[in-house]
C-alpha positions as CSV (number, residue, x, y, z in Angstrom):
1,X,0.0,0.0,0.0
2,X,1.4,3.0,-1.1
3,X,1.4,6.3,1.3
4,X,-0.9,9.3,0.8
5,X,0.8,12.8,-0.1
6,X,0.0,13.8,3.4
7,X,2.1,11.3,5.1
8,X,4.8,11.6,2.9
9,X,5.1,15.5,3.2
10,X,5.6,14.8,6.9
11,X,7.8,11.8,6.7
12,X,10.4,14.7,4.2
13,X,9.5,17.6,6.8
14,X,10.6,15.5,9.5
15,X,13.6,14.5,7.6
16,X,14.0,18.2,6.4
17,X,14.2,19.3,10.6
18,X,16.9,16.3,11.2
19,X,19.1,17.9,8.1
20,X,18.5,21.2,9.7
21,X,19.7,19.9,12.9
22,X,22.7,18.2,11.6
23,X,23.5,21.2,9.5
24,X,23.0,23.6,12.0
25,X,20.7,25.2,10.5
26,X,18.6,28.2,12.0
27,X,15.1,27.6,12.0
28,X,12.0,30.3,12.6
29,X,9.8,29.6,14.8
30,X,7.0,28.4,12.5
31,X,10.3,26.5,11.4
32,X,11.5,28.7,8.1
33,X,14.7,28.9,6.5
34,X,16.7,31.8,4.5
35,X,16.7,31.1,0.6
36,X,20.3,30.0,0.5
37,X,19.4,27.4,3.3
38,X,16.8,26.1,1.6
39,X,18.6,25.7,-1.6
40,X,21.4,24.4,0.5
41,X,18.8,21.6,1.5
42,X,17.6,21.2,-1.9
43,X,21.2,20.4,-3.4
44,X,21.1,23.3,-5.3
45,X,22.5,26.9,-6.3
46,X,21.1,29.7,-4.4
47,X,21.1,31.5,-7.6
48,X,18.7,28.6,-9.3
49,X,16.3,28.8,-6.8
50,X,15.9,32.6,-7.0
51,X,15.8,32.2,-10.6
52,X,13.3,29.5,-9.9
53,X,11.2,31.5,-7.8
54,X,11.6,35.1,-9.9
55,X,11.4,33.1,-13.2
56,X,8.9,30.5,-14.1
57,X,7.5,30.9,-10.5
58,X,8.7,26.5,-10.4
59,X,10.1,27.2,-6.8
60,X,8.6,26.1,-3.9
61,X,6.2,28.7,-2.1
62,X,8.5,31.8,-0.1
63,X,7.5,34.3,2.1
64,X,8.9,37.7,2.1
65,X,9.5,39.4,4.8
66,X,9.9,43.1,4.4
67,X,12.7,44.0,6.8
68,X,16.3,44.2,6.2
69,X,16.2,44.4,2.6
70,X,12.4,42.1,2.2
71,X,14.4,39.0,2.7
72,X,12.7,35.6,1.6
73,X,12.5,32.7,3.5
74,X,10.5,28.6,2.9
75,X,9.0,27.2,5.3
76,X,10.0,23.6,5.6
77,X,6.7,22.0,5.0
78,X,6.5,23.5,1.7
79,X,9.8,22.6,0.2
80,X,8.4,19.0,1.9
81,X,5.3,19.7,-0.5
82,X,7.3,20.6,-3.4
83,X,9.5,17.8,-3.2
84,X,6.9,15.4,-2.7
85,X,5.1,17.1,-5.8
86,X,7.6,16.2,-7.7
87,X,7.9,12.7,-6.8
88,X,4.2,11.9,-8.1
């Protein structure tokens, strides 16, 4: 039996936290990262995943935050979502 989307978004979110963890990576309180963390996570540029986002809009979904320069952050679920997307 296969697992739903649901379960599987929580099973990478969960997997996403331990990376974080390991990495030392700061997390917000509703458990964000900054863009170069999350591509960090991702395996990929910082640069492609700001052209992702600013581009085709084929990143996952960011939050801006409009202090210090509006600096964008993902929350961990939805880079779980987008990977799990993917995978389907």
């Amino acid at each position: 039996m296969t697992d739903s989307l649901e379960e599987r978004v929580e099973a990478t979110t969960r997997l996403l936290i331990d990376a974080c963890r390991e990495k030392r990576v700061s997390l917000s309180g509703d458990l964000r990262v900054t863009e170069a963390d999350a591509a960090a996570l991702l395996n990929i540029a910082p640069g492609y995943l700001k052209q992702m986002r600013t581009g085709d809009g084929s990143a996952p979904r960011h939050y801006r935050i409009p202090m210090s320069g509006c600096q964008v952050s993902y929350r961990l679920r939805d880079i779980a979502v987008w990977i799990e997307i993917g995978t389907e």
